[in-house]
C-alpha positions as CSV (number, residue, x, y, z in Angstrom):
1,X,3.6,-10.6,-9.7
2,X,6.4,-8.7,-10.5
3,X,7.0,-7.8,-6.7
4,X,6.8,-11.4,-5.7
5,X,10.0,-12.5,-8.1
6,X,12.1,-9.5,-6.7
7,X,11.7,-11.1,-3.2
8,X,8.4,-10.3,-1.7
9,X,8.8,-6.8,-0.4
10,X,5.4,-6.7,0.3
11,X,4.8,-9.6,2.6
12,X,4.6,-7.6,5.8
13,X,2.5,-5.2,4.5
14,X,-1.7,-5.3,5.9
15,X,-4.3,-6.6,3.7
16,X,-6.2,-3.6,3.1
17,X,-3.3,-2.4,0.7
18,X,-3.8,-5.2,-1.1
19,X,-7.2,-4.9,-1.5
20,X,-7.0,-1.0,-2.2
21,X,-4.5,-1.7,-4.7
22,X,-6.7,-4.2,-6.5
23,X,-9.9,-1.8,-6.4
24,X,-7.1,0.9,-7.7
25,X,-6.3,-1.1,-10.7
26,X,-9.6,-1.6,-11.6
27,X,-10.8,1.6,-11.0
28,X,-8.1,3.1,-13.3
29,X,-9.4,0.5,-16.2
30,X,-13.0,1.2,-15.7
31,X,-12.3,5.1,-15.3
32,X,-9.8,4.8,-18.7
33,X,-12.7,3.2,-20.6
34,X,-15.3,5.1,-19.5
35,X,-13.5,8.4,-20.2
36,X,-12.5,7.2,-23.8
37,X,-16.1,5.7,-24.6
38,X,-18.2,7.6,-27.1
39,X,-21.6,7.3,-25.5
40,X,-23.5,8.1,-29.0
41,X,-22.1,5.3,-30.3
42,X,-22.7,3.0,-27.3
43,X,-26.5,4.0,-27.5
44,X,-26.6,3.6,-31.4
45,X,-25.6,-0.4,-30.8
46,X,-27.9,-0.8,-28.2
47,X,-28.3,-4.7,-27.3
48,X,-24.8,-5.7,-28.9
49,X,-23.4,-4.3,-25.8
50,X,-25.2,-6.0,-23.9
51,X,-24.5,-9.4,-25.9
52,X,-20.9,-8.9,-25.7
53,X,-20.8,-8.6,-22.1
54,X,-22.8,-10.6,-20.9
55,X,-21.8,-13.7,-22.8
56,X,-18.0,-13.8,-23.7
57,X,-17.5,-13.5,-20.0
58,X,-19.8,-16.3,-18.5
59,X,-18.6,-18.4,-21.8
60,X,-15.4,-18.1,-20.7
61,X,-15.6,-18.6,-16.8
62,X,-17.9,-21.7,-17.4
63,X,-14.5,-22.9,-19.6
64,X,-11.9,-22.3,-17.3
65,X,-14.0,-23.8,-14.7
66,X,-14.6,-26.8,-17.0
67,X,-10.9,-27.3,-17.4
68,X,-10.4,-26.6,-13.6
69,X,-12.5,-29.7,-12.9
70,X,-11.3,-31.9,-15.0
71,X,-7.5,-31.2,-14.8
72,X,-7.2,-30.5,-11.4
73,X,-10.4,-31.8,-9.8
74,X,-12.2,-29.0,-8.2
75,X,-15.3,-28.7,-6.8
76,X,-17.3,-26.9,-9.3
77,X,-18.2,-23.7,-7.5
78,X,-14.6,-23.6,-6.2
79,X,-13.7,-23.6,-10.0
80,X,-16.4,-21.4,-11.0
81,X,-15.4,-18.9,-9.2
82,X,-11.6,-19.5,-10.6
83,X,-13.3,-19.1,-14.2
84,X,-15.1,-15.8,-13.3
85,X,-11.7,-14.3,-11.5
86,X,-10.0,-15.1,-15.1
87,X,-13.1,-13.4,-16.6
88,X,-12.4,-10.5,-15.0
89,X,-8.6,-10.2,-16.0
90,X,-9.5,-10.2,-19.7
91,X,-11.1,-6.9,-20.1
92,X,-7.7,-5.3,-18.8
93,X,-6.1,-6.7,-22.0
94,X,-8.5,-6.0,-24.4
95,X,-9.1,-2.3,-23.2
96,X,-5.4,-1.5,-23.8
97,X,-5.2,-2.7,-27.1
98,X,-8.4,-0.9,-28.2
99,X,-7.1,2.2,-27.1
100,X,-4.1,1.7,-29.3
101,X,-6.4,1.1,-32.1
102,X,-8.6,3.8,-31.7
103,X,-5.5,6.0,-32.0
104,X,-5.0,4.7,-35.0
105,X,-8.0,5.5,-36.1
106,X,-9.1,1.9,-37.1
107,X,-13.4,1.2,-36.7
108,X,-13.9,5.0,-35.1
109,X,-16.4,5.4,-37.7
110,X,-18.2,2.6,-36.8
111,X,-18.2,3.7,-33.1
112,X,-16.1,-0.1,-32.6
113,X,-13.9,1.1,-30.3
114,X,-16.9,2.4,-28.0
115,X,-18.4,-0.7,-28.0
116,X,-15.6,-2.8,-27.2
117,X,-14.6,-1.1,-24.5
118,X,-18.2,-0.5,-23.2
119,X,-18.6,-4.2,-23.3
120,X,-15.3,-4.4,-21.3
121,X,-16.2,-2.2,-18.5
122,X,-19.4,-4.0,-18.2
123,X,-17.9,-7.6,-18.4
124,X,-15.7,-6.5,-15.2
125,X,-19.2,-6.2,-13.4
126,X,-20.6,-9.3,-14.7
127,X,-17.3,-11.1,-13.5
128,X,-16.8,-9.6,-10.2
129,X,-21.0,-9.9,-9.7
């Protein structure tokens, strides 16, 4: 985004950068949650993991291509598949702020953090699936 309001630089450039640079980004969010997830913890949970994958991300795709439809009359599957690429944004922002918390120290205990960011990692696959 930033590179398109400096001027497009990058129009000329193939699009297998682009693509490599997508899987890059979210490869290094994946890898960064993985690496900070304690895996005790995510066992210890269990099915909440699972929950809060699965449906935060299909609850929110099915939203988004709700609103798609009705404010800019879309096909549904052409908005459903706007919903699930907005679905898979979300766990980028979430992961970062849960690393700032765990830090901090806040819900360690718990194993909170873990979870989270488990249920980030996952809700990636679920959106990009």
């Amino acid at each position: 985004i930033a590179l398109k309001n400096l001027g497009d630089p990058v129009r000329g450039l193939p699009d297998s950068w682009a693509a490599g640079i997508r899987a890059f980004g979210l490869m290094n969010i994946l890898m960064r949650g993985g690496l900070e997830m304690d895996l005790g913890a995510v066992r210890r949970i269990g099915m909440a993991v699972v929950r809060l994958t699965v449906l935060p991300g299909v609850t929110e795709a099915l939203c988004a291509a709700g609103l798609a439809v009705w404010a800019f009359n879309m096909d549904f599957f052409l908005a459903l598949a706007f919903g699930f690429i907005l679905a898979a944004v979300s766990p980028a922002v979430v992961v970062g702020g849960m690393f700032d918390l765990q830090s901090r120290g806040y819900g360690v205990c718990q194993g909170i953090p873990s979870l989270v960011i488990a249920a980030a990692g996952f809700d990636d696959v679920v959106a990009i699936s």
